[in-house]
KELUM-232590 format. One line per field, with one value per atom (N, C-alpha, C): atom name; chain; x, y, z. Coordinates in nm, 2 decimals. Each point is the difference from the previous one (the first is absolute). Example, Ala and Ser with C-alpha at 12.3 -4.5 7.8 and 13.67 -1.06 7.14 Angstrom:
bagu (N / CA / C / N / CA / C)
fiti (A / A / A / A / A / A)
u (1.32 / -0.09 / 0.09 / -0.04 / 0.09 / -0.08)
v (-0.57 / 0.12 / 0.12 / 0.11 / 0.11 / 0.11)
w (0.78 / 0.00 / 0.00 / -0.07 / 0.00 / 0.08)
***
This chain:
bagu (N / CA / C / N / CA / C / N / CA / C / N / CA / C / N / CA / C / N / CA / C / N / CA / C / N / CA / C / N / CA / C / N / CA / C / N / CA / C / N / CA / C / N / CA / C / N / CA / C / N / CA / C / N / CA / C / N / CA / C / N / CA / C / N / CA / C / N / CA / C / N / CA / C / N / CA / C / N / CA / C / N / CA / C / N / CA / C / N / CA / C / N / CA / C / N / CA / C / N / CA / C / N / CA / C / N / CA / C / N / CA / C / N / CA / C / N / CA / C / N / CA / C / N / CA / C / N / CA / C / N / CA / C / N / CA / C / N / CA / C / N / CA / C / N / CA / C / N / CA / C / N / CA / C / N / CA / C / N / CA / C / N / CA / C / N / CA / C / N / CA / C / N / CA / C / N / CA / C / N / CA / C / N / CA / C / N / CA / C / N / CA / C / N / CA / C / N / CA / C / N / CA / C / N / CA / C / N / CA / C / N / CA / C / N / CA / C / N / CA / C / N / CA / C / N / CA / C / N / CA / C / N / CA / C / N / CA / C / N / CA / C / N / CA / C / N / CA / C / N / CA / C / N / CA / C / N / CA / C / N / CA / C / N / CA / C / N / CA / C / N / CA / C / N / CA / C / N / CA / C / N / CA / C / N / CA / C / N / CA / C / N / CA / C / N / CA / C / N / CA / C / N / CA / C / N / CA / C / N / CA / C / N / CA / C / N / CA / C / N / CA / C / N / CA / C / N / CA / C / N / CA / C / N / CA / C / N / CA / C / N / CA / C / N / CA / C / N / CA / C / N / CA / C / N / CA / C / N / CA / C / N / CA / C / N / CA / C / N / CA / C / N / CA / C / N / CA / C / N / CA / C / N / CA / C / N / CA / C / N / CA / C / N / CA / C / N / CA / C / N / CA / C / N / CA / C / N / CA / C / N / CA / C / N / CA / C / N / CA / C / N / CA / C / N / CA / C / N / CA / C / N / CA / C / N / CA / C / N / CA / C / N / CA / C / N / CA / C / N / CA / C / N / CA / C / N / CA / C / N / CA / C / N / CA / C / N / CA / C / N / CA / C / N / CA / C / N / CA / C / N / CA / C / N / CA / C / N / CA / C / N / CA / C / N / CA / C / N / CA / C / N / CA / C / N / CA / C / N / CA / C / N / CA / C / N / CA / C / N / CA / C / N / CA / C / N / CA / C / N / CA / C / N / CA / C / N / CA / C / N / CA / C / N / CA / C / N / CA / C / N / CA / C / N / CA / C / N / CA / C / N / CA / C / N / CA / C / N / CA / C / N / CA / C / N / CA / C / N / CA / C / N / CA / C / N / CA / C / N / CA / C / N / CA / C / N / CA / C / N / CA / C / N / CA / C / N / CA / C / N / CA / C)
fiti (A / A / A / A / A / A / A / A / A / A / A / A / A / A / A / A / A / A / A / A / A / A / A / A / A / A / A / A / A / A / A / A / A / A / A / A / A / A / A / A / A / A / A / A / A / A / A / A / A / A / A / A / A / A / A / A / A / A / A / A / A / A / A / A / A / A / A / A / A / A / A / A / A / A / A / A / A / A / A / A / A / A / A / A / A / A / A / A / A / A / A / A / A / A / A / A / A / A / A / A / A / A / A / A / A / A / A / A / A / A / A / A / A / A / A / A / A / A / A / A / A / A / A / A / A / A / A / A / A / A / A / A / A / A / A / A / A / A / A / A / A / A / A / A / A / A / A / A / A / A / A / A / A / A / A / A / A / A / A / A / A / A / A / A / A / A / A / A / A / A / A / A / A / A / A / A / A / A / A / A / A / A / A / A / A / A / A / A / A / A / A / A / A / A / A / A / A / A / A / A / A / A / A / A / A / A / A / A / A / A / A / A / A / A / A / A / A / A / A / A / A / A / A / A / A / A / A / A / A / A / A / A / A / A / A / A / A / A / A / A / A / A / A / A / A / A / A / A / A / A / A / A / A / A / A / A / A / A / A / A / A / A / A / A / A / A / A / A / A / A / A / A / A / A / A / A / A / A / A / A / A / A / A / A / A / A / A / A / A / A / A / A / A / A / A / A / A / A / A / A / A / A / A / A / A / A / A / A / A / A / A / A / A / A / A / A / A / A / A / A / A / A / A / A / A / A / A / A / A / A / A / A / A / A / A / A / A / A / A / A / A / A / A / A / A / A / A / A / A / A / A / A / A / A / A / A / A / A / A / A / A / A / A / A / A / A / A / A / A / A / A / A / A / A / A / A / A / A / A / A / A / A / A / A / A / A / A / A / A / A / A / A / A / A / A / A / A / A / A / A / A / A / A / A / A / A / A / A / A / A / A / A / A / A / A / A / A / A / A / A / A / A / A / A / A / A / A / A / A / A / A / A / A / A / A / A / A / A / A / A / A / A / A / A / A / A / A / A / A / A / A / A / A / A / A / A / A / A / A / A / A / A / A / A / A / A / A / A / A / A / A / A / A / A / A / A / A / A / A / A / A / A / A / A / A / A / A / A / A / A / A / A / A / A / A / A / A / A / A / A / A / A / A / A / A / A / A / A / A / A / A / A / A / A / A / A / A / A / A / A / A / A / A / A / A)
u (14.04 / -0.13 / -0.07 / -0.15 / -0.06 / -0.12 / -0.09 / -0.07 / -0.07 / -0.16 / -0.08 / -0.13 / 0.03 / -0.10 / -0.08 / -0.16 / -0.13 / -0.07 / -0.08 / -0.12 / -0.09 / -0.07 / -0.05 / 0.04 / -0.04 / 0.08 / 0.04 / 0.08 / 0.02 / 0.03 / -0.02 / 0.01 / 0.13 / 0.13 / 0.12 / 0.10 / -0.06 / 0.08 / 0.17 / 0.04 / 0.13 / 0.07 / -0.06 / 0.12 / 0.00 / -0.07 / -0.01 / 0.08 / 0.08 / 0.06 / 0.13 / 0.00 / 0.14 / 0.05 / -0.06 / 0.03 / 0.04 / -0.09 / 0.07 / 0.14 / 0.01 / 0.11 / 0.14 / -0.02 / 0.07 / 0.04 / -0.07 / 0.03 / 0.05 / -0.02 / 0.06 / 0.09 / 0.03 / 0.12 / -0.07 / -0.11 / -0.06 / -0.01 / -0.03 / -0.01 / -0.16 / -0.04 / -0.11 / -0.10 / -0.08 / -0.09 / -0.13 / -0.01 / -0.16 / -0.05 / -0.14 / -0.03 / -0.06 / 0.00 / -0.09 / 0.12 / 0.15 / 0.10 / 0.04 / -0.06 / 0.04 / -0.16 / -0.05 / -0.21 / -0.01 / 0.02 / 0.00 / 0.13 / -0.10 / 0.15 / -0.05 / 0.09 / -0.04 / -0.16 / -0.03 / -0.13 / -0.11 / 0.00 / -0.03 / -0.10 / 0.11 / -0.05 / 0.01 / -0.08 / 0.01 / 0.11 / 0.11 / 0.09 / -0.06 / 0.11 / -0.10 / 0.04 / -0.13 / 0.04 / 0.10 / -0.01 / 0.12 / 0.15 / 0.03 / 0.12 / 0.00 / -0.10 / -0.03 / 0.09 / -0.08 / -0.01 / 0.14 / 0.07 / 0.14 / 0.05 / -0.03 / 0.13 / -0.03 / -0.15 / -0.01 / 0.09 / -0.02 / 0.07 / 0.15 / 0.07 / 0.13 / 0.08 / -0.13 / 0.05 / -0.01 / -0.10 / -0.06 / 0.14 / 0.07 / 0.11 / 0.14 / -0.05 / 0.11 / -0.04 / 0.15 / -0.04 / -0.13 / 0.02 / -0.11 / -0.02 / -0.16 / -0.02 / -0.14 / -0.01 / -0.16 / -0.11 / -0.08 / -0.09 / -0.14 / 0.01 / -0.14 / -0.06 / -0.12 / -0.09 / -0.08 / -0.14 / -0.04 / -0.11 / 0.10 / -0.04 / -0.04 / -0.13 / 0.03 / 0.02 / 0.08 / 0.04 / 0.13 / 0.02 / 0.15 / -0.09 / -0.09 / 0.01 / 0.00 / -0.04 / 0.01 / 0.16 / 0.06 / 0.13 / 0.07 / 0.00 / 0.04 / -0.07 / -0.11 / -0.07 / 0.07 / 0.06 / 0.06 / 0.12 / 0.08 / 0.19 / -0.01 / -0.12 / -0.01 / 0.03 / 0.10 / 0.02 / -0.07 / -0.09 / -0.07 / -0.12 / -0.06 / -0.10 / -0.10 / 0.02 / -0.10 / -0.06 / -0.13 / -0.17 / 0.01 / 0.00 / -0.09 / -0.14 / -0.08 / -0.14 / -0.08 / 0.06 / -0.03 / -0.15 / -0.06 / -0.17 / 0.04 / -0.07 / -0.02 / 0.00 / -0.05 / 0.03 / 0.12 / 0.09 / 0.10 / 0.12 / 0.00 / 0.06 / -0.05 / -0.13 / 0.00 / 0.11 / -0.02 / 0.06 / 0.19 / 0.02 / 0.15 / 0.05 / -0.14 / 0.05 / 0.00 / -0.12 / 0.01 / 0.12 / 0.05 / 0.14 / 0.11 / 0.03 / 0.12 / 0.01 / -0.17 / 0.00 / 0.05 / -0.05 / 0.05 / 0.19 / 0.05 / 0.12 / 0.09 / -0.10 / 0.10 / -0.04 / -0.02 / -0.14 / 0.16 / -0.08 / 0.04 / 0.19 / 0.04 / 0.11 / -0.06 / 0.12 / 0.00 / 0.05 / -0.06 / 0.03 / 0.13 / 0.07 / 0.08 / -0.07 / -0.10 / -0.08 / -0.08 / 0.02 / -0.07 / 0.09 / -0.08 / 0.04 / 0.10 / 0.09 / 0.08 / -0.12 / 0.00 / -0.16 / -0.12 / -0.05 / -0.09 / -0.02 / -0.05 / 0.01 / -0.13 / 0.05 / -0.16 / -0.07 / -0.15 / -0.15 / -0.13 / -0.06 / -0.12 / -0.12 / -0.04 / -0.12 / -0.10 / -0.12 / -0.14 / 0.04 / 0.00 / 0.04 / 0.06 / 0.13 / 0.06 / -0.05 / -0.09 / -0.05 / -0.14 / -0.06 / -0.09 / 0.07 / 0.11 / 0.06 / 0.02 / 0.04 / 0.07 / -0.12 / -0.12 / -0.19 / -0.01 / 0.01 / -0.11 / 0.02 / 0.08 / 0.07 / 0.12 / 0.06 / 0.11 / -0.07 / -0.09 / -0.11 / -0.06 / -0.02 / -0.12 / -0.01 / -0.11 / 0.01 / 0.13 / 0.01 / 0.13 / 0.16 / -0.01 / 0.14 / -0.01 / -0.12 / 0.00 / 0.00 / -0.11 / 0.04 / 0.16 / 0.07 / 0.12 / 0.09 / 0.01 / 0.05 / -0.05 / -0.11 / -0.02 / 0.06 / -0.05 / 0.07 / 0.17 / 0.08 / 0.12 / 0.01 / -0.05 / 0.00 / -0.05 / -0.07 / -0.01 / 0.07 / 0.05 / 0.09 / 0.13 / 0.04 / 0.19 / -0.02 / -0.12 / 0.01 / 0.12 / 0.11 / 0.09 / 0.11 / 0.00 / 0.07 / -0.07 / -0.12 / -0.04 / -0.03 / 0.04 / -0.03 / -0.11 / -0.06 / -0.13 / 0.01 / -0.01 / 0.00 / -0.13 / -0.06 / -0.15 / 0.04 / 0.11 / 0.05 / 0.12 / 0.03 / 0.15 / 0.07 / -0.08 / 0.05 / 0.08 / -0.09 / 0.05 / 0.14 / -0.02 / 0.10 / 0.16 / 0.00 / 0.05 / 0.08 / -0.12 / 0.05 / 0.12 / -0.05 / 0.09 / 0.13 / 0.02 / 0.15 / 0.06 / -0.10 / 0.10 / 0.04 / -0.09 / 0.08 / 0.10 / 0.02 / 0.07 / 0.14 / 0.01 / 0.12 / -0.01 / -0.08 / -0.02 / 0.00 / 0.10 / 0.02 / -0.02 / -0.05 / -0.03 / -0.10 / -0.05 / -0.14 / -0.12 / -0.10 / -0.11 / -0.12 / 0.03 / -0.11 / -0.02 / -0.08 / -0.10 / 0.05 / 0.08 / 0.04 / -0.06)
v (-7.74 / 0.03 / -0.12 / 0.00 / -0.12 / 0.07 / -0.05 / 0.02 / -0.12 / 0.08 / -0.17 / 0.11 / -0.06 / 0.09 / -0.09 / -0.02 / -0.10 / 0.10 / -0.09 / 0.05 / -0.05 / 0.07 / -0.12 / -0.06 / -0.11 / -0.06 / 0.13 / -0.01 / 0.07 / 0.15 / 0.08 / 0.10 / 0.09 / -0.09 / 0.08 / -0.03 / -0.06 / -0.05 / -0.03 / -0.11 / -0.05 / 0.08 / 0.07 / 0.13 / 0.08 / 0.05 / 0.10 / -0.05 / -0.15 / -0.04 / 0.00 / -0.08 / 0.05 / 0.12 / 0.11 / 0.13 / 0.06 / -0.02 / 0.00 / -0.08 / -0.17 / -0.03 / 0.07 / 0.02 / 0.11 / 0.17 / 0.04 / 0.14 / -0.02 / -0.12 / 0.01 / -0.14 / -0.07 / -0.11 / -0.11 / -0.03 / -0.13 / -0.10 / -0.12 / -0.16 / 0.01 / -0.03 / -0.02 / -0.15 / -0.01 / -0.13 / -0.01 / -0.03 / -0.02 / -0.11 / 0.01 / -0.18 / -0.05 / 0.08 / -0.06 / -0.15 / 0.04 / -0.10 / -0.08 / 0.00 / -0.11 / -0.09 / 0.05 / -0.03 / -0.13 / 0.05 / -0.04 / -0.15 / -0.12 / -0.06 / 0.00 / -0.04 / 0.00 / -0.03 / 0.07 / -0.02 / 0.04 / 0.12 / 0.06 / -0.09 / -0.13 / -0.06 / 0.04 / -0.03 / 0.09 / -0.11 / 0.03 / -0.07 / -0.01 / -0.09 / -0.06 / 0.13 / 0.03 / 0.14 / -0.04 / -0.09 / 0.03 / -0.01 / 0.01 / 0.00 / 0.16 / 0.07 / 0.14 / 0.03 / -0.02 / 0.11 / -0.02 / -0.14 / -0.03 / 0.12 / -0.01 / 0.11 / 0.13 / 0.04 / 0.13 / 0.06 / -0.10 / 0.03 / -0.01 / -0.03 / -0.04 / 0.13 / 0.08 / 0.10 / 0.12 / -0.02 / 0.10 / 0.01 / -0.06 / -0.01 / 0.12 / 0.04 / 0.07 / 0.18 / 0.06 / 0.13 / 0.07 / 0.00 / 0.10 / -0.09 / 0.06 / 0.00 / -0.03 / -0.03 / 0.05 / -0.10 / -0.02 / -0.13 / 0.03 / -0.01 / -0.02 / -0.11 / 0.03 / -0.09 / -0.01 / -0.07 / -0.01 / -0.12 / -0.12 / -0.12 / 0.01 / -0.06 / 0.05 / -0.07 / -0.12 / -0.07 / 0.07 / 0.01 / 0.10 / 0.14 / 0.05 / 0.13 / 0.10 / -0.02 / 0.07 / 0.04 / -0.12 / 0.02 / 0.11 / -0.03 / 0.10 / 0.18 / 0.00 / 0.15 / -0.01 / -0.08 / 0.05 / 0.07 / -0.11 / 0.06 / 0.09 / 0.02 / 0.14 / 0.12 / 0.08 / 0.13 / 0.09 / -0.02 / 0.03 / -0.06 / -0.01 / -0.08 / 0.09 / -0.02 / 0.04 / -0.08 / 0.06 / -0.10 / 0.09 / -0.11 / 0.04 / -0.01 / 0.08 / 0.02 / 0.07 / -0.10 / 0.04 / -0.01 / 0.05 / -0.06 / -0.14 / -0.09 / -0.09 / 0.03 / 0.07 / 0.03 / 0.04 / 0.09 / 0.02 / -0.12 / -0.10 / -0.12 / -0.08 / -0.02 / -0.07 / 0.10 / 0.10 / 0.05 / -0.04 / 0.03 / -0.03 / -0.16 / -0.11 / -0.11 / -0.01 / 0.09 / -0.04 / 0.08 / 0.07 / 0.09 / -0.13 / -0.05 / -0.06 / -0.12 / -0.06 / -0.11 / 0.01 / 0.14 / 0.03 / -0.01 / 0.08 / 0.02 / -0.10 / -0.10 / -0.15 / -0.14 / 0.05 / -0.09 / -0.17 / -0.07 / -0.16 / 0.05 / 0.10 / 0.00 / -0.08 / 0.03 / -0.04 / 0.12 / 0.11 / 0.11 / 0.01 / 0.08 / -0.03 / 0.01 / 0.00 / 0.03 / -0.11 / -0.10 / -0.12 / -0.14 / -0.11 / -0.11 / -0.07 / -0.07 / -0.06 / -0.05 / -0.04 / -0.06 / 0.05 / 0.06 / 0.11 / 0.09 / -0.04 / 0.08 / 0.09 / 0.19 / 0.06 / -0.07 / 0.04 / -0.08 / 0.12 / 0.02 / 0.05 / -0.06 / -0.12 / -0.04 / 0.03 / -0.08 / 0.02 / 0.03 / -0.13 / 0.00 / 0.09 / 0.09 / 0.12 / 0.13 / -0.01 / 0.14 / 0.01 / -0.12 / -0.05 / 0.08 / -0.06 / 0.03 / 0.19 / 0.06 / 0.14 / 0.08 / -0.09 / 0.11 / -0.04 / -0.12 / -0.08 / -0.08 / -0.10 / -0.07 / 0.07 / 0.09 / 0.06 / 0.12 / 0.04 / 0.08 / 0.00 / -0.13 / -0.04 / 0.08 / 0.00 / 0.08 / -0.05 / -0.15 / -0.01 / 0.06 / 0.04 / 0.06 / 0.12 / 0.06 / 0.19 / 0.00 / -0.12 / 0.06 / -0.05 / -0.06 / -0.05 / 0.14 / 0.13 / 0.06 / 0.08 / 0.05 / 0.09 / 0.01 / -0.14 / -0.04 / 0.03 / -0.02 / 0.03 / 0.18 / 0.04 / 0.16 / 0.04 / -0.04 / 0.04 / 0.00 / -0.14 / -0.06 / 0.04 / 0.01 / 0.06 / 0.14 / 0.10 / 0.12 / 0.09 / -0.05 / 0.07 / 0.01 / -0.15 / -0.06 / 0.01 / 0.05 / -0.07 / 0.11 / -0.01 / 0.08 / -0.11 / 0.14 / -0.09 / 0.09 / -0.10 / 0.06 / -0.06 / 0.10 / 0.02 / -0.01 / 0.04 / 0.05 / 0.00 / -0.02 / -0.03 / 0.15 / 0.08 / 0.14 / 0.03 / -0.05 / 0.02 / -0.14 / -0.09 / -0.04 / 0.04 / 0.03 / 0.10 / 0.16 / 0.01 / 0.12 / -0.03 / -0.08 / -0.02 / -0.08 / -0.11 / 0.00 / 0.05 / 0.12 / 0.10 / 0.09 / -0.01 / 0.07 / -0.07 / -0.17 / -0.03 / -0.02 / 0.13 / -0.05 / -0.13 / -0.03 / -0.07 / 0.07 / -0.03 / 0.05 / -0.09 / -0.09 / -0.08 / 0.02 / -0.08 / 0.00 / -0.04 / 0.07 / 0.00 / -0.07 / -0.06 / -0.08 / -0.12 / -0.01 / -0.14 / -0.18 / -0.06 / -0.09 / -0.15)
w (30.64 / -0.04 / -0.05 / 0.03 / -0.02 / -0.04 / -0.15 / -0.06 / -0.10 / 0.09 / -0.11 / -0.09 / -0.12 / -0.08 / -0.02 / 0.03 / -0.07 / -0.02 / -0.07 / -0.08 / -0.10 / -0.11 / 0.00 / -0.16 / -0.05 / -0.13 / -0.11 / -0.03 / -0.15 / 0.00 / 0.18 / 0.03 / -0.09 / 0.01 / -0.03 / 0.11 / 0.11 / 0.14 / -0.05 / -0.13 / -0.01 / -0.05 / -0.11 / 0.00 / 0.11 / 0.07 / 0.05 / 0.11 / 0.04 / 0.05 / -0.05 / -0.12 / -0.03 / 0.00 / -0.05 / 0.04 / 0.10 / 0.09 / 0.13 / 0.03 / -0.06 / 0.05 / -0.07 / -0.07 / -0.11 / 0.07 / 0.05 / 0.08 / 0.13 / 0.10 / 0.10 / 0.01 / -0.09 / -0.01 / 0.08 / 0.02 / 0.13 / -0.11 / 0.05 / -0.06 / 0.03 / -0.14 / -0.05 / 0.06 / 0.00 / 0.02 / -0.05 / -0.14 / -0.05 / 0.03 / 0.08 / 0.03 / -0.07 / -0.10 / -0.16 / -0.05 / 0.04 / -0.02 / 0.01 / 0.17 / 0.04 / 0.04 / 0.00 / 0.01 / -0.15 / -0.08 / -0.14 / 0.01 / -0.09 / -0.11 / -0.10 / -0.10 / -0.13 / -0.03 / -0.14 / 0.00 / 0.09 / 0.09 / 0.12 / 0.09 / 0.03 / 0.08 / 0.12 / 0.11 / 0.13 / 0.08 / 0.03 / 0.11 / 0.12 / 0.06 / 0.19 / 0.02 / 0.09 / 0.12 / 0.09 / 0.09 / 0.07 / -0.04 / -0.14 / -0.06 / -0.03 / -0.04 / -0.04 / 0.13 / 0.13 / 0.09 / 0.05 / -0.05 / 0.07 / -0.07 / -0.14 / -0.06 / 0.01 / 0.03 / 0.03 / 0.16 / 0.09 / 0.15 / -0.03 / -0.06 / -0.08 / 0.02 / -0.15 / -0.08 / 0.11 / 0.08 / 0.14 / 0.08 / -0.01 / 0.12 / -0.06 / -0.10 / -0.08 / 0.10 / 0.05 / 0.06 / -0.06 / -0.16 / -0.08 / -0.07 / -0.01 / -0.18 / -0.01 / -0.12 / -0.04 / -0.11 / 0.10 / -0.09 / -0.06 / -0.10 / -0.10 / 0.02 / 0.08 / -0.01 / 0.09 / 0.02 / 0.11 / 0.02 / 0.04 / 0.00 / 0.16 / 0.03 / 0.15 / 0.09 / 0.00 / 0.11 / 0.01 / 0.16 / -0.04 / 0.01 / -0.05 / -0.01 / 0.15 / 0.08 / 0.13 / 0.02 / 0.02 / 0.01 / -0.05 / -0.15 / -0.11 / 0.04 / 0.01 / 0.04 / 0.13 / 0.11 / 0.14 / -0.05 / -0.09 / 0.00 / -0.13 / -0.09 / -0.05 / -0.02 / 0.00 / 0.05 / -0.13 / -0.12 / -0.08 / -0.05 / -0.05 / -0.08 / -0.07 / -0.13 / -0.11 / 0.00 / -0.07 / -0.02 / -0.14 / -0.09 / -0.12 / -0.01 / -0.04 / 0.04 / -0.12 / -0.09 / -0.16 / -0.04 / -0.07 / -0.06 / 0.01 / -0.09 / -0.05 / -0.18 / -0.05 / -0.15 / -0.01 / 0.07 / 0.01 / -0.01 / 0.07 / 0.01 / -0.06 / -0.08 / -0.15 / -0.13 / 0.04 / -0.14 / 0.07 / 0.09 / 0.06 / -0.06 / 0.02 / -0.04 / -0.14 / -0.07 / -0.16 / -0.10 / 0.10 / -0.06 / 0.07 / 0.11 / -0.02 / -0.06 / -0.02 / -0.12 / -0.11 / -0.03 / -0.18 / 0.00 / 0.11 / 0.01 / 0.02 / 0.07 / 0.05 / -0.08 / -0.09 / -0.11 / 0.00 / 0.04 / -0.02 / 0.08 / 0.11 / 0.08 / 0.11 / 0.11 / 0.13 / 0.04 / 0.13 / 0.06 / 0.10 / -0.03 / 0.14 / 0.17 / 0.01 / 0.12 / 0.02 / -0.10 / 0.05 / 0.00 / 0.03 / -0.04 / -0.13 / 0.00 / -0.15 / 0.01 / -0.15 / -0.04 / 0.01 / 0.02 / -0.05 / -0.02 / -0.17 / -0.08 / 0.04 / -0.08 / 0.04 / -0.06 / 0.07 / -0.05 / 0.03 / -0.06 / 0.04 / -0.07 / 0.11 / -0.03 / 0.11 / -0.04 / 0.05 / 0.16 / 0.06 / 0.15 / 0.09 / -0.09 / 0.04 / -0.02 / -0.10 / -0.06 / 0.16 / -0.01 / 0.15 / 0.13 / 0.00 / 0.14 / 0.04 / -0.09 / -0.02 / 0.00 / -0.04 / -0.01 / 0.14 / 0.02 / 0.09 / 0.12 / 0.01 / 0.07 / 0.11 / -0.07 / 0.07 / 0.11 / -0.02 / 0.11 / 0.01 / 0.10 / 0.06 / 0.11 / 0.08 / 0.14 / 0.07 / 0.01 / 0.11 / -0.04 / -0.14 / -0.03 / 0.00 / -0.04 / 0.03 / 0.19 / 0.09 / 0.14 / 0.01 / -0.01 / 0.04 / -0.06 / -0.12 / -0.04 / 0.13 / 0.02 / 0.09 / 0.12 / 0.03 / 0.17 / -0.04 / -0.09 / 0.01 / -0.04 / -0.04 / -0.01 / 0.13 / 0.08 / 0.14 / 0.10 / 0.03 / 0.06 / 0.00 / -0.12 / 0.02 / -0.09 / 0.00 / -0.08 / 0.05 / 0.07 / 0.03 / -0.11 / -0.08 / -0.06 / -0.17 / -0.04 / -0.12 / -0.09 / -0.09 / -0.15 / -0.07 / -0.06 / -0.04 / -0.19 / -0.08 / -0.14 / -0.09 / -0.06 / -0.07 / -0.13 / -0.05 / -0.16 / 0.03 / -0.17 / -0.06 / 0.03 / -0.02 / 0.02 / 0.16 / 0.07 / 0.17 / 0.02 / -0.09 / 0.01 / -0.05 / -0.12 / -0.10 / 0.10 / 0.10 / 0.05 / 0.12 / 0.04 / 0.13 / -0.06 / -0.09 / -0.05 / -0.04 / -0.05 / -0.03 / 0.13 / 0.11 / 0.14 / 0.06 / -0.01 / 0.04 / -0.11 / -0.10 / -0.09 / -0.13 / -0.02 / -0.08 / -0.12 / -0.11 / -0.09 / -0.16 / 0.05 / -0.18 / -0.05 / -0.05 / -0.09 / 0.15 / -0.02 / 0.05 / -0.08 / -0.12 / -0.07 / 0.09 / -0.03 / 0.06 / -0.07 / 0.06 / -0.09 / 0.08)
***
């Protein structure tokens, strides 16, 4: 089984990944992890995409993220893909709860070395930057294109619903 969950910042995408890797045993891949070095500096892409094609070669498994060089691929050997398709208020309040929660940590979903942050530039990105027309047409064109393959989630609730159809038995808080 192969599964890629994007969407857009702050949605809920990394748990909602671990959880999944948790109910069906697959190797995880956040590319918040390997995207990132310390200090959320942006690494060379073509080191990204080596490790992303790396991790791709594994029978299964399931990647958070959606960096989009590489991404065609990923939507081809797909056998799922969620789109989170959260408000934008909704994913401010997502980021200003895991700030509070991860206040001066480092996440297991991201990079060693950076630590959470919520400043100006990110709070920008999550209203503004993160849906622009070219990333709501690029969500669409992939909801069209493989709708054989794609779950689409609006709320935590429809999220919530379906791990619990697929056996998911832990906490359903938002972390």
């Amino acid at each position: 089984m192969k599964i890629l969950v994007i969407g857009y910042s702050s949605s809920g995408k990394s748990t909602f990944t671990k959880r999944l890797g948790q109910v069906y045993n697959l190797p995880v891949l956040h590319i918040d992890k390997i995207f990132f070095a310390p200090n959320w500096v942006e690494r060379d892409k073509t080191q990204v995409e080596k490790e992303i094609r790396i991790f791709m070669k594994n029978d299964s498994w399931i990647i958070d993220g959606l960096y989009r060089n590489q991404a065609k691929e990923r939507f081809e050997l797909s056998d799922q893909i969620f789109i989170f398709d959260f408000n934008r208020f909704k994913c401010l309040y997502g980021a200003i709860v895991r700030r509070v929660k991860f206040h001066n940590q480092i996440r297991d979903s991201i990079a060693d070395g950076c630590k959470e942050r919520l400043n100006f530039s990110f709070v920008w990105w999550i209203l503004f930057g993160g849906r622009k027309k070219k990333s709501k047409d690029l969500l669409k064109n992939i909801r069209m294109t493989y709708k054989n393959k794609v779950t689409v989630f609006k709320t935590r609730k429809q999220v919530s619903h379906y791990l619990k159809s697929i056996g998911y038995t832990g906490s359903l808080k938002y972390e």
